[in-house]
C-alpha positions as CSV (number, residue, x, y, z in Angstrom):
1,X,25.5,-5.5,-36.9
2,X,24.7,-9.1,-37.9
3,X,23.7,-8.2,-41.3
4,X,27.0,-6.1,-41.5
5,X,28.7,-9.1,-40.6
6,X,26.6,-11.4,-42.8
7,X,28.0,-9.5,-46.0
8,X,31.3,-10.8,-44.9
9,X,30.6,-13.9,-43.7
10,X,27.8,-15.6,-46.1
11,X,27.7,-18.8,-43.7
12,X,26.0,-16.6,-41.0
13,X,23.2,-15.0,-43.3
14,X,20.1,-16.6,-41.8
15,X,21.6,-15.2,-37.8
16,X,20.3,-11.6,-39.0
17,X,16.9,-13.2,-40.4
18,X,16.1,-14.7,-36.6
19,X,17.2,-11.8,-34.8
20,X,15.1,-9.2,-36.9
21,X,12.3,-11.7,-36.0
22,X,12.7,-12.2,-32.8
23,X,13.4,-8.6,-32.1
24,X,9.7,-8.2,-33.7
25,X,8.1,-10.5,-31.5
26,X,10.0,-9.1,-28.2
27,X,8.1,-5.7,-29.6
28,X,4.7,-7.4,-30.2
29,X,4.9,-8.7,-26.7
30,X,6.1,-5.8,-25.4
31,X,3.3,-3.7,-26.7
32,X,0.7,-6.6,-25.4
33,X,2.1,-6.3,-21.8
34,X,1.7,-2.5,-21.9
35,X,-1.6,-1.7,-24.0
36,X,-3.4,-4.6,-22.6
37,X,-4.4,-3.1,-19.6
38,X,-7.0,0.0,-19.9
39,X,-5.2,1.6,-16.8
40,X,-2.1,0.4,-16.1
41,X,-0.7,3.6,-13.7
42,X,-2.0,6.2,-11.6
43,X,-0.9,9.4,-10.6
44,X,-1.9,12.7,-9.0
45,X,-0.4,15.5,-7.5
46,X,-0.1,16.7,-4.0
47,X,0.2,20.8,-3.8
48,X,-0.3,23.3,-0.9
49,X,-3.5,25.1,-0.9
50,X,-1.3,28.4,-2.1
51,X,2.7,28.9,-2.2
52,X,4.9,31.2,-0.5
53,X,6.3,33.6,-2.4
54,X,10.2,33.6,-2.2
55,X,10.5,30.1,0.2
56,X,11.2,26.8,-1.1
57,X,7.5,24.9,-1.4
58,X,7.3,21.1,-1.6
59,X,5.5,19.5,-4.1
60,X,4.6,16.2,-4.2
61,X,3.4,13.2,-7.4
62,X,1.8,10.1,-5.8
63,X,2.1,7.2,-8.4
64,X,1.0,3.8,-8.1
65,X,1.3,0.5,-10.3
66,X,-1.6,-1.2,-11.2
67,X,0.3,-3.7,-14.0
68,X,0.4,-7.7,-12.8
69,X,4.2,-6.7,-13.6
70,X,7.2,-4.7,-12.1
71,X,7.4,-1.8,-14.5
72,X,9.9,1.2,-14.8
73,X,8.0,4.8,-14.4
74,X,9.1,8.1,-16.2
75,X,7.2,11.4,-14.6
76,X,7.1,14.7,-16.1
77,X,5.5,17.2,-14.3
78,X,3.9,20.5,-15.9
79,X,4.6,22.9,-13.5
80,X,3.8,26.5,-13.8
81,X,5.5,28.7,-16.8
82,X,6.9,31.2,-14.3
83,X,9.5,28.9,-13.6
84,X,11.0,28.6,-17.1
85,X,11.8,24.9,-15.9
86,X,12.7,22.1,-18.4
87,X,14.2,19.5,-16.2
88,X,11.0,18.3,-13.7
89,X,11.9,14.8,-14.6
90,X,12.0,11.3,-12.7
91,X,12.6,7.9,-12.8
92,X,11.5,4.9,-10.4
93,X,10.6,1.5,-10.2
94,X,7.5,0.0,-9.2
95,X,6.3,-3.7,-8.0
96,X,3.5,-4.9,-8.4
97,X,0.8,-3.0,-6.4
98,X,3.7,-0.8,-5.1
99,X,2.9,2.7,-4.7
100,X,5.7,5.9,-4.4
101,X,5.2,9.6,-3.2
102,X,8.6,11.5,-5.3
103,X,8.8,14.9,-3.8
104,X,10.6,18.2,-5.0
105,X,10.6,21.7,-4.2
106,X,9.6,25.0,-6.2
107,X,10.6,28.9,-5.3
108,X,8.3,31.3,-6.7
109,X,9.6,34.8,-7.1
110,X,6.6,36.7,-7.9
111,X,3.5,36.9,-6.1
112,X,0.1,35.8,-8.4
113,X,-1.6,33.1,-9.4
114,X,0.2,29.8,-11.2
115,X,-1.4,27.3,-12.8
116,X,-0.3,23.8,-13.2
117,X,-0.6,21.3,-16.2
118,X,-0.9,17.6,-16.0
119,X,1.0,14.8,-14.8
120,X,2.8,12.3,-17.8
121,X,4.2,9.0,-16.8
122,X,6.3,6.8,-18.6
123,X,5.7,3.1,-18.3
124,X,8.2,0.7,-19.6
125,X,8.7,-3.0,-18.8
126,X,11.7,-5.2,-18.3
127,X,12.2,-5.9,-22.1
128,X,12.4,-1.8,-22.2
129,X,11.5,-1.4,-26.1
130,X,8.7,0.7,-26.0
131,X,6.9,3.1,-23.7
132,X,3.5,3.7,-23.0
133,X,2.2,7.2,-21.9
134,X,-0.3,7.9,-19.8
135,X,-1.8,11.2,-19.0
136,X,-2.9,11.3,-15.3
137,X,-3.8,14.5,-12.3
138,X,-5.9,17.3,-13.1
139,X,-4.9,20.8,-13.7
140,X,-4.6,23.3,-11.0
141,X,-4.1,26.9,-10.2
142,X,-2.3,27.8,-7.1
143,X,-1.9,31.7,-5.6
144,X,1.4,33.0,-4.5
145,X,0.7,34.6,-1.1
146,X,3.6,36.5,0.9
147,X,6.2,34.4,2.6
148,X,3.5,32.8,5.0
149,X,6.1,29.9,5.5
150,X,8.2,33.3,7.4
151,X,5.8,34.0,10.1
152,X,5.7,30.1,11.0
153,X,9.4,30.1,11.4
154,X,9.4,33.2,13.9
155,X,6.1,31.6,15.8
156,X,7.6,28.3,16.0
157,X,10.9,30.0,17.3
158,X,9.3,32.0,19.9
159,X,7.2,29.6,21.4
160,X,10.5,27.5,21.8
161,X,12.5,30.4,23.5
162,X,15.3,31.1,20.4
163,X,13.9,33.9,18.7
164,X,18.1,35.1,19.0
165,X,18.8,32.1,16.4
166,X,17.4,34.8,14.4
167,X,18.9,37.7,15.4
168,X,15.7,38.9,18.0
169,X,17.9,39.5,20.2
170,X,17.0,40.7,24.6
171,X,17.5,44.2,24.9
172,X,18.2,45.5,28.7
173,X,15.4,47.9,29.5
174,X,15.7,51.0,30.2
175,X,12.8,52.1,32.9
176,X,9.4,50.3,33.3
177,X,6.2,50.7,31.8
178,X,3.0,51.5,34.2
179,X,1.3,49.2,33.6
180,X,1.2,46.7,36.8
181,X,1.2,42.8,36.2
182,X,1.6,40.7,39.4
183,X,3.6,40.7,42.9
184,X,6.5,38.2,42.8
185,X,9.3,37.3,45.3
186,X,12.4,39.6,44.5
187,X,15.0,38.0,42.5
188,X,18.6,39.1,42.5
189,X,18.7,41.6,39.2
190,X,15.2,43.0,39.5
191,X,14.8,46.9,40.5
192,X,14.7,47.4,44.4
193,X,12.6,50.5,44.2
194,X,10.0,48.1,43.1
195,X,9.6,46.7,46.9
196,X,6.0,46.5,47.7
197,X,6.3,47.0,51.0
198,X,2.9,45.5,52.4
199,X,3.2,42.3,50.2
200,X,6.7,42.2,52.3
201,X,5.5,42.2,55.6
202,X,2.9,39.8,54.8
203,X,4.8,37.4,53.8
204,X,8.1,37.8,55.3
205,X,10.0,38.1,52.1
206,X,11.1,40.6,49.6
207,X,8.4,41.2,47.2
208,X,8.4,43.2,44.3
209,X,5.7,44.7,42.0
210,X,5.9,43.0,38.3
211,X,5.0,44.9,35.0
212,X,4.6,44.1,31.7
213,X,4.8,46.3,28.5
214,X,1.8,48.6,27.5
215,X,0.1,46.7,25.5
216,X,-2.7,47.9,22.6
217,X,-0.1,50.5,21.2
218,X,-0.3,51.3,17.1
219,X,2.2,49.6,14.7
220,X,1.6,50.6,10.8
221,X,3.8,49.1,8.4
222,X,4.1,51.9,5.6
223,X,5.3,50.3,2.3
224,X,6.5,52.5,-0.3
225,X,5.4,51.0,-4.0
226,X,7.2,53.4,-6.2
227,X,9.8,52.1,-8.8
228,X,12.8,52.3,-6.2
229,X,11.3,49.5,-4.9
230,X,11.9,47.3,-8.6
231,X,15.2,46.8,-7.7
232,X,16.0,42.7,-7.5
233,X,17.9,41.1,-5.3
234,X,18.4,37.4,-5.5
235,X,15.6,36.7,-7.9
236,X,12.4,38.7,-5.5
237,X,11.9,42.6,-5.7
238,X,12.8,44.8,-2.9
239,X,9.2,45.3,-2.6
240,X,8.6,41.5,-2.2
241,X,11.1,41.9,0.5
242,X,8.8,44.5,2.4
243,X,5.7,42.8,2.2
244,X,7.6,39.7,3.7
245,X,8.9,41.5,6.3
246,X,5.7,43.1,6.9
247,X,3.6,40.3,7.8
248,X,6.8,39.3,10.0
249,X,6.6,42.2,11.7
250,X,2.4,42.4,11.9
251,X,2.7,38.8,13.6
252,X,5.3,39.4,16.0
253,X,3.1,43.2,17.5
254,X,-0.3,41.1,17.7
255,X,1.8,38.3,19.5
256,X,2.5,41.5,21.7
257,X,-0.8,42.4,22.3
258,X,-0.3,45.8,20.4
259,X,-2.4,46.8,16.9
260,X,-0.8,46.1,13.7
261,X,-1.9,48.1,10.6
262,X,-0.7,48.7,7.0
263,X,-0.3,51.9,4.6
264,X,1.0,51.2,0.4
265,X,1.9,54.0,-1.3
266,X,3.1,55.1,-4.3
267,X,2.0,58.2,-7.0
268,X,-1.7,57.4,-5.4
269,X,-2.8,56.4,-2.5
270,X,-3.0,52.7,-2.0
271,X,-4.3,50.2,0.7
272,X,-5.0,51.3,4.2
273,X,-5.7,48.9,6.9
274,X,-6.6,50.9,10.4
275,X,-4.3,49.4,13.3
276,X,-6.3,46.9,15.0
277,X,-5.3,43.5,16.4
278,X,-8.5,41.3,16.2
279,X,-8.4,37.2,14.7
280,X,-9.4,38.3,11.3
281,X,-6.7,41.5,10.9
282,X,-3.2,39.3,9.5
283,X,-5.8,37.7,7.0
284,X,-6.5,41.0,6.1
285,X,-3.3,42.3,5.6
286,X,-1.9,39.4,3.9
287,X,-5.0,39.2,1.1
288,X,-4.2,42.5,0.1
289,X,-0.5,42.6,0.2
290,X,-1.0,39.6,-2.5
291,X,-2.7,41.7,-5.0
292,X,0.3,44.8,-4.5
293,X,2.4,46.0,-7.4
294,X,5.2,48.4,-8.0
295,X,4.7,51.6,-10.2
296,X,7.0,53.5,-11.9
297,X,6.5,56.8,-10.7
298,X,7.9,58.7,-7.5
299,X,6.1,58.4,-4.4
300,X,3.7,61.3,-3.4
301,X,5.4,62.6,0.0
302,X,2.1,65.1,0.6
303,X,-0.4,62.4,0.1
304,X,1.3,60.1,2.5
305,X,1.2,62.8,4.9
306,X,-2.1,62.9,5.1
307,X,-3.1,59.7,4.8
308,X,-1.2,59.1,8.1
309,X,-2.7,62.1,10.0
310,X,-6.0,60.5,9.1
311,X,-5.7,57.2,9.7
312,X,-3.4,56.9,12.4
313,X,-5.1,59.3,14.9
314,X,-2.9,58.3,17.9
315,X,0.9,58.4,18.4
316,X,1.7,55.4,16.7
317,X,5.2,53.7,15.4
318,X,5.5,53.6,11.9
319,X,8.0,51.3,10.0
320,X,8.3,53.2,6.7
321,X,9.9,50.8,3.9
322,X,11.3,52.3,1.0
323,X,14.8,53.0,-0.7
324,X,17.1,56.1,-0.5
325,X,20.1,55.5,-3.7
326,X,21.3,59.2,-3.1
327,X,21.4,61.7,-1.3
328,X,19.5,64.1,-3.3
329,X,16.6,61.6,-3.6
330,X,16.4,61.1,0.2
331,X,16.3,65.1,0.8
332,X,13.2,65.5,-1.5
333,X,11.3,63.0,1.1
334,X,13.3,64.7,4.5
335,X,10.8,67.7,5.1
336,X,7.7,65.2,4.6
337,X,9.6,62.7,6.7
338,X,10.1,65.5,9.2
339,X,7.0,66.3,9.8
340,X,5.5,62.9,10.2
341,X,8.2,62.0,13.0
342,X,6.4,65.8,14.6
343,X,3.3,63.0,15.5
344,X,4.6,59.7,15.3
345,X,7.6,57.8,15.9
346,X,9.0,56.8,12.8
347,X,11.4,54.2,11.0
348,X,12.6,54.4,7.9
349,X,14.1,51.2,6.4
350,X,16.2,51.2,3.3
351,X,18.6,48.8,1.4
352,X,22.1,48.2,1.1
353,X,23.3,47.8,-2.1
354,X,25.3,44.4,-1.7
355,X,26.8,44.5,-5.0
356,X,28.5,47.7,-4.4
357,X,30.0,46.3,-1.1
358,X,31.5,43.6,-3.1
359,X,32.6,46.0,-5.2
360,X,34.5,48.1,-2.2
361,X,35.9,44.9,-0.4
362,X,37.5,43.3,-4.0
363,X,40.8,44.5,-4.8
364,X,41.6,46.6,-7.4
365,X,44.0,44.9,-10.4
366,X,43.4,47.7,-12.9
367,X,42.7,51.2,-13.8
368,X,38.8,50.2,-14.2
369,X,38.8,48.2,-10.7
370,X,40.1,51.4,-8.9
371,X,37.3,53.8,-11.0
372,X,35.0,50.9,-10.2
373,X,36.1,51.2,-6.6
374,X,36.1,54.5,-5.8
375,X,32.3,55.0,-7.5
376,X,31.0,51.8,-5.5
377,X,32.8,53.3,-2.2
378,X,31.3,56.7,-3.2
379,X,27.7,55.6,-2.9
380,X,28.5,53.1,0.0
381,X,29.4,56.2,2.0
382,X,26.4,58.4,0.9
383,X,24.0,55.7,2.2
384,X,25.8,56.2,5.7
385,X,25.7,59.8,5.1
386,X,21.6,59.5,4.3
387,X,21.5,57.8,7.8
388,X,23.6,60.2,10.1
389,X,21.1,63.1,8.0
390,X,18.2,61.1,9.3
391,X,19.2,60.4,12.4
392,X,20.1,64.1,13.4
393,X,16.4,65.4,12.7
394,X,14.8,62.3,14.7
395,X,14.4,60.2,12.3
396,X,15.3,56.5,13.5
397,X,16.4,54.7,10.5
398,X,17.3,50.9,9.6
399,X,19.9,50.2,6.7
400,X,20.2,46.7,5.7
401,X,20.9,44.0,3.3
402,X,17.6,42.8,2.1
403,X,18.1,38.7,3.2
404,X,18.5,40.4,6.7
405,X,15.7,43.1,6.2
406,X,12.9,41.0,8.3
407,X,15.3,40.0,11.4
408,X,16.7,44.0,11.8
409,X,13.2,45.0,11.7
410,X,12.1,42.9,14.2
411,X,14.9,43.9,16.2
412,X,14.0,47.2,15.7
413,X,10.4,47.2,16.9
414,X,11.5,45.1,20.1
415,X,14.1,47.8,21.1
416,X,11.7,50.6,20.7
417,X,9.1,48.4,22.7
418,X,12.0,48.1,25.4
419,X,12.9,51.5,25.7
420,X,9.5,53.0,25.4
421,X,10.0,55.1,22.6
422,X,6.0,55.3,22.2
């Protein structure tokens, strides 16, 4: 601008001469502040030990200043290509000696391994004409487990009495299990033909007999792996959805005392974890629900069969997740389905399909919204239709959104513990 305005005005030609110098040795001194140190900033970055697939993770870049100078600090973070994320980017200022710990969060989608790049930061002093990079933390590789984040939710909720918040909610029960507890004092509400007569007269006041549910009983979660189950749903797989709500579930039946177990299937048989509930047997289940993966063929009804009559040798409850999207598909499975729930009391879970419920509750404007309408309400009813079919040959089914698919389950396992179904 001054030499613009030196062409003009001759009497002001030497103003752009000092300014273009000056401006050069602002720049020199600029660069000697920066480059003179060898290490002028640090940073590294603070992960988890693994992530949790489908929950917001926090991840956090420590940087410190070791300039003699206040600087200005520009991050860039490499995180992980499965992200597709061009905008980890930030900007602070640090005294001298000061230090700063800039958190942000990351939600994985797909369960695997991801692997970090390095940190690059910015630094740029006061005079902000130049900026010096430096490239700091070492590169990492992280695993995507199954929501593990989940289970600490429901634990931390149950020890605090408001499991409800989430939908676990009391059920009245109907009878009492055998299996004796303790003699308390009778309360108004508990069951009068539970008098223990000799505990009365000994100490002059009602008492009752107190029991608790039967505890040891077999809970296999039986997740279906065939390519109904690659239907997304808010970024994660409906699959993803059942191995989440699997290791829900497994946590909540060894909090019960009973065994938890798990069955994949798909085409060919997959993982088979024998019901047990020792320390070791939620590790087990969730190392190799990390390494599951959908197929794309149908799932083998007769090799299911017996994979349950030979693993679960006792009547045990089986939670069987997969996805019905007609009718026609849900009666090739019935007679296999049928004669599992002969030995076993079984649960089959499937998904609602959201978008057609928008679809069914949007009002129709047009000739396509009302063909659009009457198709979405079409299959809306046959998924009722696939559960009234179920339900009539003993079949005790769940039908839910998938964002609600690990809080009916639970529900569902505590009602059939309530009312002995077992």
């Amino acid at each position: 601008m001054l030499y613009l305005l030196a062409f003009f005005f001759p009497a002001i030609e030497v103003l752009p001469i000092i300014g273009f110098y000056a401006l050069l040795i602002l720049l020199g001194l600029d660069i000697f502040l920066l480059y003179r140190p060898r290490e002028g900033l640090y940073g590294h970055r603070n992960t988890p030990e693994r992530l949790s697939n489908g929950d917001e993770n926090e991840i956090g870049i420590y940087v410190a200043n070791q300039y003699r100078f206040p600087v200005r600090v520009g991050i860039i973070d490499e995180v992980p290509i499965q992200f597709q994320r061009r905008d980890v980017w930030f900007e602070t200022k640090l005294l001298v000696g000061g230090q700063k710990t800039i958190t942000y969060q990351l939600r994985p989608l797909k369960r695997g391994e991801y692997a970090f790049g390095r940190i690059r930061l910015y630094a740029q002093t006061s005079l902000a004409l130049i900026q010096r990079r430096f490239t700091t933390g070492n590169s990492e590789t992280l695993p995507v487990y199954p929501s593990f984040v989940h289970l600490r939710k429901y634990e931390l909720m149950a020890v605090s009495q408001r499991l409800s918040d989430f939908g676990a909610k009391r059920l009245r029960r109907i009878g009492h299990s055998m299996e004796f507890d303790q003699i308390k004092q009778y309360v108004p509400g508990d069951d009068y033909r539970t008098l223990n007569w000799k505990a009365t007269a000994r100490q002059g006041q009602p008492m009752v007999n107190a029991y608790t549910d039967e505890r040891s009983q077999s809970v296999y979660c039986v997740i279906d792996k065939s390519r109904t189950m690659r239907m997304p749903f808010n970024g994660l797989s409906l699959l993803d959805y059942a191995i989440n709500a699997s290791l829900a579930l497994s946590k909540v039946v060894m909090g019960k005392e009973d065994k938890a177990g798990l069955i994949t299937i798909s085409d060919r048989k997959g993982a088979v974890i024998p019901a047990d509930r020792k320390a070791g047997q939620l590790r087990r289940i969730i190392e190799v629900l990390y390494r599951e993966k959908t197929r794309y063929l149908e799932t083998n009804m007769e090799l299911l069969y017996t994979t349950i009559r030979q693993t679960a040798k006792q009547r045990s409850l089986l939670v069987f997740f997969t996805n019905f999207e007609s009718m026609s598909g849900m009666q090739r499975q019935l007679p296999m389905l049928k004669r599992i729930a002969r030995f076993h009391a079984l649960v089959v879970v499937f998904f609602e399909n959201t978008e057609l419920a928008k679809l069914t509750n949007k009002p129709a404007a047009t000739i396509e919204d009302i063909y659009l309408h009457t198709i979405a309400s079409k299959f809306a009813y046959e998924k009722k239709q696939i559960v009234r079919e179920l339900n009539l040959h003993g079949i005790q089914t769940i039908l839910t959104p998938p964002e609600d698919l690990t809080v009916n389950t639970i529900n569902k396992y505590l009602e059939i513990k309530a009312r002995q179904y077992l």
